[in-house]
Structures are given as C-alpha cells and as structure tokens.
C-alpha positions as CSV (number, residue, x, y, z in Angstrom):
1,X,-65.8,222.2,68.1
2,X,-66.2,224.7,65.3
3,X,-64.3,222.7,62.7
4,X,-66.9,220.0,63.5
5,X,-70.1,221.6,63.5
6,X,-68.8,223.0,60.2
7,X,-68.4,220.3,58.8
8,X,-71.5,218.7,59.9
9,X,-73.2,221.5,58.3
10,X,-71.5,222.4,55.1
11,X,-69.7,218.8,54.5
12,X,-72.9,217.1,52.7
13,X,-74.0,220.2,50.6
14,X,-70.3,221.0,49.9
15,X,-70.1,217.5,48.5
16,X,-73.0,217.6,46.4
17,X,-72.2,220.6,45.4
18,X,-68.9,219.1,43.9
19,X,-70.3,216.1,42.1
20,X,-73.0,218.4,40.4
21,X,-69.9,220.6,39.7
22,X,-68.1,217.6,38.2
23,X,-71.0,216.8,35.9
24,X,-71.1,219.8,34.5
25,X,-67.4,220.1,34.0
26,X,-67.2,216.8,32.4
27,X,-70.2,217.5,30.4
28,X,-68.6,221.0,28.8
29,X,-65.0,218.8,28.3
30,X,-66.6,216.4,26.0
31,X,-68.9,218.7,24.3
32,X,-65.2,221.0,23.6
33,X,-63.5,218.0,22.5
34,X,-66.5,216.7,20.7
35,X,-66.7,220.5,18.6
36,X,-63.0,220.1,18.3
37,X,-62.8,216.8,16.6
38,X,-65.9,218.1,14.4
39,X,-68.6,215.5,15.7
40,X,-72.2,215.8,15.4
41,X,-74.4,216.6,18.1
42,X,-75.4,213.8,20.6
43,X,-78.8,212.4,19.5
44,X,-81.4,211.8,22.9
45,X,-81.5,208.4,22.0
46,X,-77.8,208.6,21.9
47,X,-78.0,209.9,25.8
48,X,-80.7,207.3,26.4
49,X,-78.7,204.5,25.5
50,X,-75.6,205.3,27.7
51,X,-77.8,206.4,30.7
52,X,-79.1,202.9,30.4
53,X,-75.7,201.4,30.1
54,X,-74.5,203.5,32.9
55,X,-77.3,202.1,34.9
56,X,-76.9,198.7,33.8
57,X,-73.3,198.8,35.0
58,X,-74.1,200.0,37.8
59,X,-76.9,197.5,38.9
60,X,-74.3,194.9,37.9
61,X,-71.9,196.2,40.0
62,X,-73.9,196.8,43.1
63,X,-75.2,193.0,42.6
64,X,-71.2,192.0,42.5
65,X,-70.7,193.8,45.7
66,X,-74.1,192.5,47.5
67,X,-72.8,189.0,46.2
68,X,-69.6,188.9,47.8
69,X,-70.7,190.8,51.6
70,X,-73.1,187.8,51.2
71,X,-70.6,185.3,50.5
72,X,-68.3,187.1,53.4
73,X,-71.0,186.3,55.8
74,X,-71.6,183.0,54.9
75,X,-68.0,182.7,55.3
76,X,-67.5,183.5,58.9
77,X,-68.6,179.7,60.6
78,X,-65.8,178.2,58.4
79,X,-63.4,181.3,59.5
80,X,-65.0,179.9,62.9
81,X,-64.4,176.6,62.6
82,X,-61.0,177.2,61.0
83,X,-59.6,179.1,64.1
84,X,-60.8,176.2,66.3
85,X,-59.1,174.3,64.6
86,X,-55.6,176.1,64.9
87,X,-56.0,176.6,68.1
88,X,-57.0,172.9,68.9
89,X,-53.4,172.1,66.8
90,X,-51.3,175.1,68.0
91,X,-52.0,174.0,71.5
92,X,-51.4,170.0,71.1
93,X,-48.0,171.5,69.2
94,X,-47.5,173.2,72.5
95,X,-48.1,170.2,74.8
96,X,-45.4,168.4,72.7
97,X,-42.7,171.3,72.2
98,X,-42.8,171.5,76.4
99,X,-43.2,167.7,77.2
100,X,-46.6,168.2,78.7
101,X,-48.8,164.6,78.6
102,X,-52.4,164.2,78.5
103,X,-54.3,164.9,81.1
C-alpha cells in the first residue's frame, strides 16, 4: 500500500525529473567533447535547424505509427473473416478424419 501510493505520487515527477536530468547531461557531454575536439560554438540558427529536424522526425514518426494502428484496425474484418474461414475448414477436416457425413 505504501509502495503504491509512493509511487503514485513521486513516479511522474521522478520521471520528469530524469529526462530533464538527461538533457542536461547530454547537453554538458557534447559541449565537453565539442571543447575537446576544438569546435566552435553552436550558432542559434545552428540549434534552430536541428530542433526543427528533431521535430520533423518526430511528426514523421508519429504519422508512421498512427498509419499502421490504422492499417491494424482496418485489418481486423479480414483477421475475422480469415478465422471463419479456418474454422469452417478445420471442422470439414474433422468430419473427414472421423468419418462423420453431412447432415
């Protein structure tokens, strides 16, 4: 009961907490690296461009994803019909293996 109501409570800040966290870190990484390899400062139309890239991305792949649930659901009256199907055959296969006729 505790556990849960802990993590109810804590669960979504400790998890936004993180992913700001992981910004950051990743942010400080590539500016060390990028004052290692001796690289100029990033330009804001530098961080422009890639946020919009970024976004771009991820618009595509959002579309990709709504595409194929929508192509899953269209898919479930042939998944429908297909299982009438086998069933319609598995059972005349069944009839035939025990010797049963036709009523």
């Amino acid at each position: 009961m505790v556990k849960q109501r802990f993590l109810t409570h804590f669960k979504p800040w400790f998890i936004a907490v993180c992913k700001a966290g992981a910004l950051i870190v990743t942010y400080q990484l590539l500016d060390q690296i990028r004052t290692w390899r001796q690289h100029p400062p990033l330009n804001i139309s530098d961080v422009v461009t890639a946020a919009t890239i970024a976004l771009f991305a991820l618009a595509l792949l959002c579309a990709c994803w709504a595409w194929g649930e929508w192509c899953c659901f269209k898919m479930r009256r042939f998944r429908g019909l297909w299982s009438d199907y086998k069933l319609a055959f598995a059972t005349q296969r069944h009839r035939r293996r025990l010797g049963i006729s036709r009523p």
